[in-house]
C-alpha positions in Angstrom: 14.7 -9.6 8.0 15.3 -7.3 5.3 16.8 -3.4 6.3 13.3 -1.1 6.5 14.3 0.9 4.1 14.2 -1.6 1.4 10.4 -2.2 3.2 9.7 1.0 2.2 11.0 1.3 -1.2 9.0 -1.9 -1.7 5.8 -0.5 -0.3 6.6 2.3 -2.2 7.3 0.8 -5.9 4.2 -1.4 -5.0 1.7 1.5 -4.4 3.0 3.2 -7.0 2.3 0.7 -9.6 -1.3 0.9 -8.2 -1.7 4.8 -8.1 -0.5 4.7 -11.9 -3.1 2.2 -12.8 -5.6 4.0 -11.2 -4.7 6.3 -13.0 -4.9 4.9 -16.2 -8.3 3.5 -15.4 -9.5 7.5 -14.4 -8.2 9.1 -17.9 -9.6 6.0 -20.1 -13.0 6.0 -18.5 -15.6 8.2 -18.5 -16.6 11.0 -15.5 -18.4 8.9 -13.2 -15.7 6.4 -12.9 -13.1 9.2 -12.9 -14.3 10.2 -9.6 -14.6 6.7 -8.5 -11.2 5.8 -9.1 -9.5 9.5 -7.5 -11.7 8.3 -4.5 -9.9 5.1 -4.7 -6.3 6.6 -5.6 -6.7 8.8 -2.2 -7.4 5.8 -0.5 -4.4 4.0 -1.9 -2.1 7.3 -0.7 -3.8 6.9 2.3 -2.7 3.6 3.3 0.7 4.0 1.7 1.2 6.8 4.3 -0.5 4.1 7.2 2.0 1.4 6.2 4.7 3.6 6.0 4.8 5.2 9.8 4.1 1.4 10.4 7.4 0.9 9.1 9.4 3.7 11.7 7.1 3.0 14.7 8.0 0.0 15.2 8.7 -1.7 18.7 12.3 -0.2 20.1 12.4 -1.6 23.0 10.9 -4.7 22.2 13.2 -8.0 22.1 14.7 -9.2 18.7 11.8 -12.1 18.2 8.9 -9.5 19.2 10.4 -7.1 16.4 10.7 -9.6 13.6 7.2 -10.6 14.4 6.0 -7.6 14.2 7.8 -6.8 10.5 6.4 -10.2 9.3 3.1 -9.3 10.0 3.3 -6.0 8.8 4.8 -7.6 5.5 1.9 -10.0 5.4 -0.4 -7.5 5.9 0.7 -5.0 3.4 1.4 -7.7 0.6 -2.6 -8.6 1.3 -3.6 -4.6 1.0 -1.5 -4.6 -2.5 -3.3 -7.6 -3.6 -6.6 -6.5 -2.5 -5.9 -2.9 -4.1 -4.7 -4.4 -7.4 -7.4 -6.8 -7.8 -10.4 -3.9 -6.9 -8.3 -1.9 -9.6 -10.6 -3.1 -12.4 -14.0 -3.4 -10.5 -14.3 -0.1 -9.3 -17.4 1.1 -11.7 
């Protein structure tokens, strides 16, 4: 299981790479989909702060099966979100 602070700097370089092409998408289209896609980037922010408080509440008392369970699916299911961001990146009109 990998320490959780790499887990965050990875959900962190990962969201990042969205927010930036959101970004780009926003200044390169026109006003409607500017809105659109600052809609979306909060939404991305949003989740990034979700996953991350994921990340330090996890299960203390838990034992050492229950906890790498838990970081597996929370891996799974932020590596899903990324995907599902990154792929909605270019249909958001």
């Amino acid at each position: 299981m990998p320490s959780r602070r790499k887990l965050k700097k990875q959900i962190k370089m990962s969201t990042n790479e969205i927010i930036e092409e959101g970004f780009m998408e926003s200044i390169n289209g026109d006003s409607k989909e500017a809105a659109k896609m600052d809609a979306f980037i909060d939404e991305v922010i949003d989740y990034r702060f979700d996953a991350l408080s994921g990340i330090s509440n996890y299960p203390l008392h838990g034992k050492r099966a229950e906890i790498k369970k838990y970081f597996a699916d929370l891996k799974e299911k932020v590596h899903a979100q990324n995907e599902a961001y990154s792929s909605k990146i270019g249909h958001v009109k």
